[in-house]
C-alpha positions as CSV (number, residue, x, y, z in Angstrom):
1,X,-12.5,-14.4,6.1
2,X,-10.4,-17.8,6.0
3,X,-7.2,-17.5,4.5
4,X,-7.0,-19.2,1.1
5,X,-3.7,-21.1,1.1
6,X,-4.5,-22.7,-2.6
7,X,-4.4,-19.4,-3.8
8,X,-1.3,-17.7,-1.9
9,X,0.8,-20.9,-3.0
10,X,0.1,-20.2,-6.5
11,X,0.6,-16.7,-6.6
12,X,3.5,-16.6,-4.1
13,X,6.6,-14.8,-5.8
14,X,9.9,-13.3,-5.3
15,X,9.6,-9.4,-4.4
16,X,10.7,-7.8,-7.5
17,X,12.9,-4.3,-7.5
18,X,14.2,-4.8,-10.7
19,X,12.4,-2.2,-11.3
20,X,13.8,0.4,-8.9
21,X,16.8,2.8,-9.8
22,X,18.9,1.9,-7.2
23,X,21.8,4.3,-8.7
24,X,19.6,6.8,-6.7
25,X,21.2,5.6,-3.7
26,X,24.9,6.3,-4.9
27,X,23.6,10.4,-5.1
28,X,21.3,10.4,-2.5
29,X,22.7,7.6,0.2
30,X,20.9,6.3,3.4
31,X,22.3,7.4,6.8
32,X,24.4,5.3,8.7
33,X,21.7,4.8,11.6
34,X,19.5,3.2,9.0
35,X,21.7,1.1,7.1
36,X,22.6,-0.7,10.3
37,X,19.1,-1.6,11.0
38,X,18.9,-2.6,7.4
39,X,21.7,-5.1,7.9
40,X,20.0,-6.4,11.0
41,X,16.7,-6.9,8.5
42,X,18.7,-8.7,6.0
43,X,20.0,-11.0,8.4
44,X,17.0,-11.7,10.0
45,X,15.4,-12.6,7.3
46,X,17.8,-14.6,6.0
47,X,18.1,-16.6,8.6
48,X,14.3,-17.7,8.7
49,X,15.8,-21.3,7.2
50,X,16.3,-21.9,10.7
51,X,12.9,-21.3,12.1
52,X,11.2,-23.2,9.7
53,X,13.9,-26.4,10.9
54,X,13.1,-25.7,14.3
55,X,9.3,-26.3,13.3
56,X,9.8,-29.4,11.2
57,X,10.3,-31.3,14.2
58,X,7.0,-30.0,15.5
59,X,3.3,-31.3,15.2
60,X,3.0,-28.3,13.0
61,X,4.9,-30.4,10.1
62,X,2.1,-32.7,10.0
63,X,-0.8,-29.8,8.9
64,X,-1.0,-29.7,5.3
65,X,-1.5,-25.9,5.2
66,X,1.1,-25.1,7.5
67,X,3.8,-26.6,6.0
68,X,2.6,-25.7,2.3
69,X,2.4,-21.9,3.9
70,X,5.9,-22.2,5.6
71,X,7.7,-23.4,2.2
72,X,6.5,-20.8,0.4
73,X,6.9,-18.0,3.7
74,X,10.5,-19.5,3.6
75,X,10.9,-18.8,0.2
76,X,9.6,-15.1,0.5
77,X,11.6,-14.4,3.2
78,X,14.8,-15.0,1.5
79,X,14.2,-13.0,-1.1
80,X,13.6,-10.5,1.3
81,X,16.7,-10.8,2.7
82,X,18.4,-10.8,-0.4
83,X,16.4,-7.4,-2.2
84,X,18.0,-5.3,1.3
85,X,21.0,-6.8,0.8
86,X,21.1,-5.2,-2.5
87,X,20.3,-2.1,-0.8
88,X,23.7,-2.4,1.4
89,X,25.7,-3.6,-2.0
90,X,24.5,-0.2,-3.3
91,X,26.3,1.4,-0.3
92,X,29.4,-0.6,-0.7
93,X,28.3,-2.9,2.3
94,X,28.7,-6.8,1.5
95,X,26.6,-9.2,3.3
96,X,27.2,-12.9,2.5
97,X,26.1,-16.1,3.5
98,X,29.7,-16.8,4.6
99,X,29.4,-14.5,7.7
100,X,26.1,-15.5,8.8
101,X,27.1,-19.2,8.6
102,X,29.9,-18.1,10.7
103,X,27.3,-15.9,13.4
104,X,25.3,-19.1,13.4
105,X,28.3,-21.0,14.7
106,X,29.1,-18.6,16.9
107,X,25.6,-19.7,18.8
108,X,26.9,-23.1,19.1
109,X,25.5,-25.3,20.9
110,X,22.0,-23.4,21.7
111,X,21.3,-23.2,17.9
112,X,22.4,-26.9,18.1
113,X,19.6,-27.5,20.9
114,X,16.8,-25.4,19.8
115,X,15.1,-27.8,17.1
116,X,15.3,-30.9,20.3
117,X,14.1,-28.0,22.7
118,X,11.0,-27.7,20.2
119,X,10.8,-31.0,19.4
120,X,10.6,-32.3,23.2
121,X,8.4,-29.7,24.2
122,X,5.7,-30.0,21.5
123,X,5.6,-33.5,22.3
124,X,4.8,-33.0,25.6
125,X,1.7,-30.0,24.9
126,X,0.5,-32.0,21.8
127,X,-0.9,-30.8,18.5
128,X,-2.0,-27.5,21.1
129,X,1.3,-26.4,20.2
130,X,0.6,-26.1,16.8
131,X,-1.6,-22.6,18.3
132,X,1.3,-21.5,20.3
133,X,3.4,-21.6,17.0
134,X,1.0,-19.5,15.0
135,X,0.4,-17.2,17.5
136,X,4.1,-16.5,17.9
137,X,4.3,-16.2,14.2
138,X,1.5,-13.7,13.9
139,X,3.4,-11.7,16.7
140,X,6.8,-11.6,14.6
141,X,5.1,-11.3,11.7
142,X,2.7,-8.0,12.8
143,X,6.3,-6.6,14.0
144,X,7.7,-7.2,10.5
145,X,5.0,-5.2,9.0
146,X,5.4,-2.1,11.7
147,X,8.9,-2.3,10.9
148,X,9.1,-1.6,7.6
149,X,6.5,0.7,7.4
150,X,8.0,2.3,9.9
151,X,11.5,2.5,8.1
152,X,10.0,3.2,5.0
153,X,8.2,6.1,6.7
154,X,11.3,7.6,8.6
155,X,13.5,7.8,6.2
156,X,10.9,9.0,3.2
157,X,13.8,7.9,0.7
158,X,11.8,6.9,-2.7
159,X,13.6,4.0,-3.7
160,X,14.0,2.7,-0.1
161,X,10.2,3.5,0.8
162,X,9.4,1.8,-2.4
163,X,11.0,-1.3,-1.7
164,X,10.2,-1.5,1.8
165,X,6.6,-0.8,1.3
166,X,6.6,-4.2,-1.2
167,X,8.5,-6.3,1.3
168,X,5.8,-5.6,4.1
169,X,2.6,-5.7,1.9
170,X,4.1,-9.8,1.6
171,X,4.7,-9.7,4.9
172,X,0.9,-9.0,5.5
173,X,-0.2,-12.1,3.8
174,X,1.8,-13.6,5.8
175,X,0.2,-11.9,9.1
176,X,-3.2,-12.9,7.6
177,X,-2.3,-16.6,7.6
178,X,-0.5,-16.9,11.2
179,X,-3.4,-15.0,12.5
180,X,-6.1,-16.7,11.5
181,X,-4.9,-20.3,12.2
182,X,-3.7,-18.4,15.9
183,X,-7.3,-17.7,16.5
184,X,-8.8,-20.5,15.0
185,X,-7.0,-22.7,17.2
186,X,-7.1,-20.6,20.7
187,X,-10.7,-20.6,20.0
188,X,-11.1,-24.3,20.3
189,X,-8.7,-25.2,23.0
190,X,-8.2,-23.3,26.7
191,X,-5.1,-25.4,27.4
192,X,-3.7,-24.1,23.6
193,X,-4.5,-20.5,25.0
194,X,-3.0,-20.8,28.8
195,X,0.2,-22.0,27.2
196,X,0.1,-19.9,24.2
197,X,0.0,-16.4,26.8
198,X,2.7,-18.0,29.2
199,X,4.7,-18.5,25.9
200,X,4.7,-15.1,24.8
201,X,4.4,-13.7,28.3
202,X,7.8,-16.0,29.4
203,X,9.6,-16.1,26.3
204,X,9.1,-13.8,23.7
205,X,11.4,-11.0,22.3
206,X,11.9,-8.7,19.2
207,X,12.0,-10.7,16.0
208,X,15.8,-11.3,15.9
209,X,16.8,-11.2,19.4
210,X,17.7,-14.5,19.8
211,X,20.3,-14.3,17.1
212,X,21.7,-10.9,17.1
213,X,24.4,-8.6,19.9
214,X,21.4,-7.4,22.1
215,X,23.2,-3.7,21.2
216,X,21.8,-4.2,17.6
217,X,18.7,-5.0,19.1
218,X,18.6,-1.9,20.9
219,X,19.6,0.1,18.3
220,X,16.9,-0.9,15.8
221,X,14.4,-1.3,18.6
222,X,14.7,2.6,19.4
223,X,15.5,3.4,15.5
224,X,11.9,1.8,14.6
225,X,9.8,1.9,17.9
226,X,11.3,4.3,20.2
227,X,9.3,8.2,20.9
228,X,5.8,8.9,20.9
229,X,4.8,6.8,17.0
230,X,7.0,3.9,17.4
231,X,5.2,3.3,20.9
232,X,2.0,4.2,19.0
233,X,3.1,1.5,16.1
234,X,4.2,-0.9,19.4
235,X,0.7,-0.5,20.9
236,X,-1.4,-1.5,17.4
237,X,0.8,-4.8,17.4
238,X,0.1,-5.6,21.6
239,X,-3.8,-4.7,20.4
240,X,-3.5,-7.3,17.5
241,X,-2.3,-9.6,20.0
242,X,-4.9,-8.8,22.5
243,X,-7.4,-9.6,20.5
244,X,-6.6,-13.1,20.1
245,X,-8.4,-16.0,22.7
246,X,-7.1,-15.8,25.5
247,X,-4.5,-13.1,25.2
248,X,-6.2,-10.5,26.5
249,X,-4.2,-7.9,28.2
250,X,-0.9,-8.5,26.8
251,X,1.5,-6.1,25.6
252,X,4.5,-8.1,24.9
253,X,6.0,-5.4,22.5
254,X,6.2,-2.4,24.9
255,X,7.2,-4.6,27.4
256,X,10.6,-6.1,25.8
257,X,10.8,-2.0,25.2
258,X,10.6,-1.1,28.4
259,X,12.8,-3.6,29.7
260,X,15.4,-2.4,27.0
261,X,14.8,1.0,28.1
262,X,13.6,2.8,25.0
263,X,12.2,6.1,25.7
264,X,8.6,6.4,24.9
């Protein structure tokens, strides 16, 4: 079924918890173990500003859909960021845009590089590249959904679970959009799907692994994916992936867990 991008830009909103009773977390608190991969959540996803500047120097600017998607994906994803920060506040943790200005500078000059990296290479594939980004995209964005299911599963805490479970259904409209321009486009192109596989099978890592201490990687990576039903929630996402033209045989997720040793 195409994805109708008339209708998700009109319906697109902020995830609500206004609703929730978040004095439950003062009486019944999260662990430690799980607020640190909440913080590493929140600052992923507020730092999705910088991978839709990275593709605005892209061929993908030019599509009509993409960019009316990535505005409003943009948009989504901030208030994601913003409804787990609440979460934290409610545990006495502060996470403001201050400090992750600050960890962005601390990238320097690769954060500095990384939109002329993009830019200079998609020039060089062509509008092919266009595939490789939404491919990439569906990847992150089938690990965003697995991860807070995950979470939300895990811990079992209502309010959390609750909140969680509302951040990744949007996430899944998102999933649906990257995945069916990803296979759209591999369908029509072989060069799109030979670059596309060495793309994810060179390059790709754990949705935030480019920005955070690899230890936080770890830490969530194991947290979210690691024993016998976070490899089984790692496999569904390598499958999705699989599926795709030209991807067959790929398992880019247990791979970047393997080579960060998480147990199985």
């Amino acid at each position: 079924m195409a994805f109708d991008i008339d209708k998700y830009t009109k319906t697109s909103t902020n995830v609500n918890w206004s609703d929730l009773d978040f004095d439950e977390f003062r009486t019944n608190p999260l662990p430690p173990d799980t607020l640190r991969s909440i913080r590493y959540m929140a600052d992923v996803e507020y730092h999705t500003v910088c991978y839709l500047r990275d593709m605005l120097v892209t061929p993908s600017h030019q599509d009509a859909d993409v960019t009316g998607f990535m505005t409003m994906w943009n948009r989504e994803e901030f208030w994601h960021g913003e409804a787990l920060s609440a979460v934290l506040a409610a545990h006495d943790i502060t996470l403001e845009f201050d400090e992750l200005k600050s960890k962005r500078l601390k990238l320097g000059w690769k954060d500095r590089l990384d939109p002329v990296k993009q830019s200079v290479l998609s020039n060089l594939v062509g509008k092919d590249f266009v595939a490789v980004h939404m491919i990439w995209g569906a990847a992150n964005e089938w690990s965003a959904v697995a991860a807070y299911n995950r979470m939300a599963d895990l811990e079992g805490h209502p309010i959390l679970a609750e909140l969680l479970r509302r951040i990744a259904k949007q996430e899944a409209r998102h999933v649906a959009f990257y995945a069916t321009q990803a296979r759209e486009r591999l369908a029509k192109s072989v060069v799109a799907q030979k670059f596309a596989r060495f793309a994810l099978s060179s390059f790709w890592g754990p949705v935030g692994s480019t920005i955070m201490d690899e230890a936080e990687v770890k830490h969530v990576m194991s947290h979210l994916m690691g024993g016998p039903d976070g490899r089984k929630a790692a496999s569904a996402i390598d499958a999705h992936i699989a599926k795709m033209p030209g991807m067959e045989g790929l398992t880019i997720v247990n791979d970047s867990l393997d080579k960060r040793g998480i147990a199985a």
